[in-house]
C-alpha positions in Angstrom: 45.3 -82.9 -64.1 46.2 -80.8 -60.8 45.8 -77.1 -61.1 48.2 -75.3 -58.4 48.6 -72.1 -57.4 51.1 -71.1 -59.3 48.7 -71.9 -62.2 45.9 -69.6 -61.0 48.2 -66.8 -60.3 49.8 -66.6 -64.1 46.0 -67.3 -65.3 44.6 -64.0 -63.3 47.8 -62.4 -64.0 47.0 -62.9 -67.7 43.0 -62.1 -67.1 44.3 -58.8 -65.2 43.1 -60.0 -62.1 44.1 -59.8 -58.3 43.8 -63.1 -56.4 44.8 -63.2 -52.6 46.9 -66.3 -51.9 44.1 -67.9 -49.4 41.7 -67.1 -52.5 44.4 -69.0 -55.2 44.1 -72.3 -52.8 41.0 -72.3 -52.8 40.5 -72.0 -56.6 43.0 -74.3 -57.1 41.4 -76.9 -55.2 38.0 -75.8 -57.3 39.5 -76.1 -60.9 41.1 -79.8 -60.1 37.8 -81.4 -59.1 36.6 -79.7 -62.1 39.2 -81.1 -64.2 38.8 -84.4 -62.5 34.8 -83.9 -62.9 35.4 -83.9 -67.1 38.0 -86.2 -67.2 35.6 -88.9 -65.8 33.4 -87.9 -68.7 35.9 -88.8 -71.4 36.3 -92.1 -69.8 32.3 -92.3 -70.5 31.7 -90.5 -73.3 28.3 -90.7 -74.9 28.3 -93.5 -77.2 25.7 -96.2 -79.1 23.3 -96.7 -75.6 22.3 -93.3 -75.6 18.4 -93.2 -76.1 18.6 -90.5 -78.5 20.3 -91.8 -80.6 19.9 -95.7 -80.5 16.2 -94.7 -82.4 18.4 -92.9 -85.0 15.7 -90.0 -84.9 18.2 -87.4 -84.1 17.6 -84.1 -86.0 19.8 -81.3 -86.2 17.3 -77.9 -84.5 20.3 -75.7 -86.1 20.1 -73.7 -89.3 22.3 -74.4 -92.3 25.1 -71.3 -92.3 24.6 -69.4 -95.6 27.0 -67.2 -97.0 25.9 -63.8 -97.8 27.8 -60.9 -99.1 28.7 -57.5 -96.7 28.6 -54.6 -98.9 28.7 -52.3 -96.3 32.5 -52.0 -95.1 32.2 -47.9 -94.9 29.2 -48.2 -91.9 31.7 -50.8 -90.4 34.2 -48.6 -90.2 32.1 -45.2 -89.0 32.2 -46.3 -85.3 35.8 -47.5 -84.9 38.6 -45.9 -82.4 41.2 -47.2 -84.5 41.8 -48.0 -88.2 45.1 -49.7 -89.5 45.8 -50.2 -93.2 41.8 -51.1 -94.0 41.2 -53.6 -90.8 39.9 -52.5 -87.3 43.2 -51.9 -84.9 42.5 -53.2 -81.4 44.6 -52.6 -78.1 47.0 -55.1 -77.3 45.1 -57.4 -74.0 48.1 -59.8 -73.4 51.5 -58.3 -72.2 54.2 -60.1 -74.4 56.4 -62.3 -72.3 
């Protein structure tokens, strides 16, 4: 996948960011050998020959997620700007188009 600079530009225009045109080619340039970089790693994705797990001894170092109840929804709410019909109102980031 290319990138172009039109690309960058509607991506920092969407990020709220000013990016010279020099800087755009050049950034453009960067993201396609990045994309280019990961797409030659789906074409050799990890698979059976991987040492780790040819020994099958491969152990998950993560927790399992327990569900626990929140009780304490009026704290939550002490240290909001903004509180719509019982949720937490946040300003709008993306400008409709």
């Amino acid at each position: 996948m290319k990138i172009d600079e039109k690309a960058i530009k509607q991506a920092a225009d969407m990020a709220r960011l000013i990016v010279p045109d020099e800087e755009a080619s050049a950034l453009a340039q960067e993201f396609s050998q990045i994309l280019k970089a990961l797409d030659d790693i789906n074409v050799n994705p990890a698979g059976e020959n991987d040492s780790d797990t040819a020994s099958g001894k491969l152990e998950s170092a993560l927790r399992e997620d327990e569900a626990k109840p929140f009780h304490d929804a009026e704290g939550l709410f002490q240290g909001i700007a903004r509180e719509k019909d019982g949720h937490i109102a946040v300003p709008r980031v993306l400008d409709q188009e």
